[in-house]
N, C-alpha and C positions, 0 to 999 in steps of 0.2 A: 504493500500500500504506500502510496505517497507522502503521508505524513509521517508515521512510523515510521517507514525507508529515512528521511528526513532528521527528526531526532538520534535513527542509530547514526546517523553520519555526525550528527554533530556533538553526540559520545564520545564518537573517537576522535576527531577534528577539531580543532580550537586555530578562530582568527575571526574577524567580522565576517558575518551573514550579510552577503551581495546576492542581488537579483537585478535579473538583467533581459532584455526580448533580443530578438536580433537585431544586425544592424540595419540602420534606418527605418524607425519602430513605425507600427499604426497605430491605430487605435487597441485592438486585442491584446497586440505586445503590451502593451502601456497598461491596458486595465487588467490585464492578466498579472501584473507583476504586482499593480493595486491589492489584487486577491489575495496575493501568495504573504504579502506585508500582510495584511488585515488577519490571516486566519493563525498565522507564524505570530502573530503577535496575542490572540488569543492563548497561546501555547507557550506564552511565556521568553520566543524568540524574538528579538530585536532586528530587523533586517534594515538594508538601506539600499533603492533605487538606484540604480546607475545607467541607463539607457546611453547610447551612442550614436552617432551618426546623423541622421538630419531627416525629423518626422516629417510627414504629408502635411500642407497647410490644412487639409478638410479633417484630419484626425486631431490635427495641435486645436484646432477652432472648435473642436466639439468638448475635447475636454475642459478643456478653457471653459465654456459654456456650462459645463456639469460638475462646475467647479475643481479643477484637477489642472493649478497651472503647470504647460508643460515641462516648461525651465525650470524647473523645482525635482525633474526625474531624471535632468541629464546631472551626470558629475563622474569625474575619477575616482575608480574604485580605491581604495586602500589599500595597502603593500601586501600580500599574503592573505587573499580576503579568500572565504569561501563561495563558489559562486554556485547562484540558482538558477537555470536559463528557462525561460518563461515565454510559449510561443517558437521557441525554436530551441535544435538540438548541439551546435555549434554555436562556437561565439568569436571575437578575437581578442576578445579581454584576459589579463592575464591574473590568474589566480588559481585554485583547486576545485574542478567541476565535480559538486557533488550530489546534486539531481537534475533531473528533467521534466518538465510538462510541455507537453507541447500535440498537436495535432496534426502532423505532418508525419505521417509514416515512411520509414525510409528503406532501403533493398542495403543498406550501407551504415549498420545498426553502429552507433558511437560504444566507448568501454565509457559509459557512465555507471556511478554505484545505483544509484537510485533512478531508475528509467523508465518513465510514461506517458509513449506515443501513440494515440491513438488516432481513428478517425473521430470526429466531432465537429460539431458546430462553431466551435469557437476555442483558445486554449482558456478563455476566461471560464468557460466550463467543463473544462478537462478540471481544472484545480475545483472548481466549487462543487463541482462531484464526488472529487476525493476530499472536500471537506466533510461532505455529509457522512460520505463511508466509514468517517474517522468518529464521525458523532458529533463532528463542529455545528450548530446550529448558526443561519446565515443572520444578519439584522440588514434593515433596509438598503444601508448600503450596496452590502455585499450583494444583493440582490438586483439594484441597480446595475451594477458592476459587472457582474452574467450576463443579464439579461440585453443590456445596451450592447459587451461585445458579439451577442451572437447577431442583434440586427448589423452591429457596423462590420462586422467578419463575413457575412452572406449576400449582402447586399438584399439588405432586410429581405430576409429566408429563400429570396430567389437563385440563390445559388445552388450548384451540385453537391457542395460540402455539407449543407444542411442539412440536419437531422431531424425525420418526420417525428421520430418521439420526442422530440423537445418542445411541440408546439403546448402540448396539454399544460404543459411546468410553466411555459411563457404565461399564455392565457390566467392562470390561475394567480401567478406573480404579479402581470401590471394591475389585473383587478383589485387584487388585496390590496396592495400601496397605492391604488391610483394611478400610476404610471402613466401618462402621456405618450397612447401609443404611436399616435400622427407625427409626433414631431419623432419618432425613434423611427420610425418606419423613414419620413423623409430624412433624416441623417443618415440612416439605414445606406442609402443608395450612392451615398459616395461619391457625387461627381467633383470628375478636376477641372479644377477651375481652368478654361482652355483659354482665358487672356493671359497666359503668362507666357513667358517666352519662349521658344523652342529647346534652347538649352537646356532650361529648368523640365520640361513638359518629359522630354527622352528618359528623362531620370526619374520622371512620378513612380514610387514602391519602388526603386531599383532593389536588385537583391542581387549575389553573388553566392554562386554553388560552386562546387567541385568532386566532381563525380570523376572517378576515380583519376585520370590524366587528363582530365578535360576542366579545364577554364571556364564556366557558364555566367553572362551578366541576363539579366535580364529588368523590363519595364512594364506601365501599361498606362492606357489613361482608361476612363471610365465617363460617357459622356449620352450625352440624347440621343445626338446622331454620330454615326461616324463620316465626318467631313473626309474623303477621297485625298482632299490638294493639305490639309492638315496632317491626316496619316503618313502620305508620303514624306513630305519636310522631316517630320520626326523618324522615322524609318532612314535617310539619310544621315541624319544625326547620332542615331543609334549607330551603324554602320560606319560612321568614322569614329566614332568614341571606340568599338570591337575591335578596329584594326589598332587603332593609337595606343590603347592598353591591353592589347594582345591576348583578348575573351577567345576563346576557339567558340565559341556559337554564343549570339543575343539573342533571348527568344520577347517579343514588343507583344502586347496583348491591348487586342482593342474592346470593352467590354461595351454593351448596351443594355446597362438592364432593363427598362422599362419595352425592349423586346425579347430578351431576356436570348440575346444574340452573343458571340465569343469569334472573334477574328484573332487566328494566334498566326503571326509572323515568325518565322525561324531563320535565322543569317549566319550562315557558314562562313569563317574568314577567309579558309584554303580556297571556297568556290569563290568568296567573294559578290552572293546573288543571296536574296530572300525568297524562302518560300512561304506559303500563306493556305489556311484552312478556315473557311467558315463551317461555325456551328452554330445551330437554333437549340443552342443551352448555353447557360451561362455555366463555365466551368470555372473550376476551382483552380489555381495558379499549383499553391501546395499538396493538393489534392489528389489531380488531375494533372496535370501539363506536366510539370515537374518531373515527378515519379514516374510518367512515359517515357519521359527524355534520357531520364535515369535509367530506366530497365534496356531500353532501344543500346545505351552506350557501353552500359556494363554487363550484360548478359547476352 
C-alpha cells in the first residue's frame, strides 16, 4: 500500500520529505502533490513542495483561482532530501526516490521502493484512493483537490484516460460540498491560450521521455478549432527545436475536445518529415500515445 510502503521508507531513511510532479507541472502534478502534503501530514509527516520547470499558464491561473499560489510550489529541494514523485515516475531532481504515485503505466518499470502506477483518472486520485485504503478520511479540501484534478487531467471526463467508475464518487462529492460543477467542467477543458507566441505555443505541456536509446520531446495545444496555417507554424517550430537539441522523435498533439477529436503529429529527425493521425477520440498523451511509442520502440 502507498502509505504504509511510505512510513517503512521513512523508518529507514532520515533527511526532509520532498514531493515533487514532473517536469513542467499541470494542474494534477500540482494538486496531486497538494494530496500527498495534506494526507502525509495527517500522518504526522512534514513534506515540502518543490515543482520544476515552467507550469501551463491555464493550470498556474486555475490554481491561483482555487487559491493555491503557484510560486509558492516551485523551490530547491534540500541537500539529501527524500523524494516523493507525484504524477510521474522519473524526475531530474536530485535526492533519494522513495515512492511513487503516478498514472502512467510504463513497459520500463523504475527500481522504486514504494511503487504505484496505475491507470486512473487522474494521479490526484491515485493518492486519494490510497488515502482511503489506508483509512485516511478526506475533508473538503482534499476533496476538492481529487475531484478538480480529474476534471482538469480528462479534459472534464472526455478523455480516454477516464474512469467510468469515478463518475458515481464525482456526482456524490460536488453534491455534498456544493461544488460548482460549471465552472470545473469549463476549466475542465483546458484551452491554450492561442494569442501567444509561437515559440511559447511548441512548448505548451512539453514533456521529455527516454525510452530506452531514444530521445523523445514532445507538445500539444488544446483548442476549439484546429486552425491548418497555426498547426503548421508550430509543427515547424517543433521541428527545429528536435533537430537543434537532438530529440530523435517530437510527437505535437492537436487536441479538440469539444469534438472530442486527437491529431497526433510524429517527426523523425533521421527522416526529417512528420507524420500525422486523426482520431475521433480524444486520447490520452500518458495513457495512450506515449506507451504506443514506447512499446513500437522497445519491443
Amino acid at each position: 500500500m502507498l502509505f504504509s510502503g511510505i512510513l517503512s521508507q521513512l523508518a529507514i531513511h532520515r533527511g526532509p520529505v520532498v514531493l515533487t510532479g514532473h517536469m513542467h507541472p499541470d494542474y494534477d502534478s500540482a494538486a496531486s502533490c497538494l494530496l500527498m502534503r495534506h494526507f502525509l501530514g495527517e500522518l504526522g509527516v512534514d513534506a515540502t513542495i518543490c515543482l520544476y520547470g515552467q507550469m501551463d499558464v491555464h493550470s498556474a491561473a486555475v490554481l491561483e483561482k482555487y487559491g493555491y499560489p503557484p510560486a509558492s510550489l516551485f523551490s530547491q529541494p534540500p541537500a539529501d532530501c527524500l523524494l516523493i514523485l507525484c504524477d510521474c515516475h522519473t524526475t531530474k531532481l536530485s535526492g533519494r526516490v522513495i515512492a511513487c504515485a503516478d498514472h502512467h503505466p510504463t513497459v520500463d518499470v523504475p527500481d522504486i521502493p514504494v511503487y504505484e502506477n496505475r491507470a486512473a483518472s487522474s494521479a490526484g486520485r491515485v493518492i486519494y484512493q490510497a488515502a482511503a485504503a489506508y483509512g485516511l478520511v478526506p475533508d473538503r479540501q482534499a476533496d476538492f483537490l481529487a475531484l478538480s484534478s480529474v476534471y482538469m487531467d480528462t479534459l472534464s471526463c472526455a478523455s480516454s484516460k477516464f474512469q467510468e467508475g469515478d463518475r458515481p464518487w464525482m456526482r456524490e462529492t460536488a453534491a455534498r460540498h456544493r461544488f460548482d460543477l460549471t465552472t470545473l467542467q469549463r476549466d475542465g477543458l483546458c484551452l491554450t491560450d492561442l494569442s501567444q507566441d509561437p515559440e511559447t505555443l511548441c512548448q505548451n505541456g512539453f514533456r521529455e521521455y527516454t525510452f530506452g536509446k531514444y530521445r523523445i520531446a514532445s507538445s500539444y495545444i488544446q483548442a476549439e478549432n484546429a486552425d491548418p496555417t497555426l498547426v503548421q507554424t508550430l509543427l515547424d517550430r517543433c521541428a527545429a527545436v528536435c533537430r537543434a537539441d537532438e530529440y530523435d522523435i517530437w510527437i505535437f498533439l492537436c487536441y479538440v475536445p469539444l469534438k472530442k477529436e486527437t491529431d497526433v503529429y510524429r517527426y523523425n529527425r533521421c527522416g526529417k518529415a512528420w507524420s500525422y493521425v486523426h482520431h475521433t477520440v480524444l486520447l490520452s498523451r500518458g495513457n495512450d500515445v506515449m506507451p504506443a511509442l514506447e512499446r513500437s520502440l522497445l519491443q
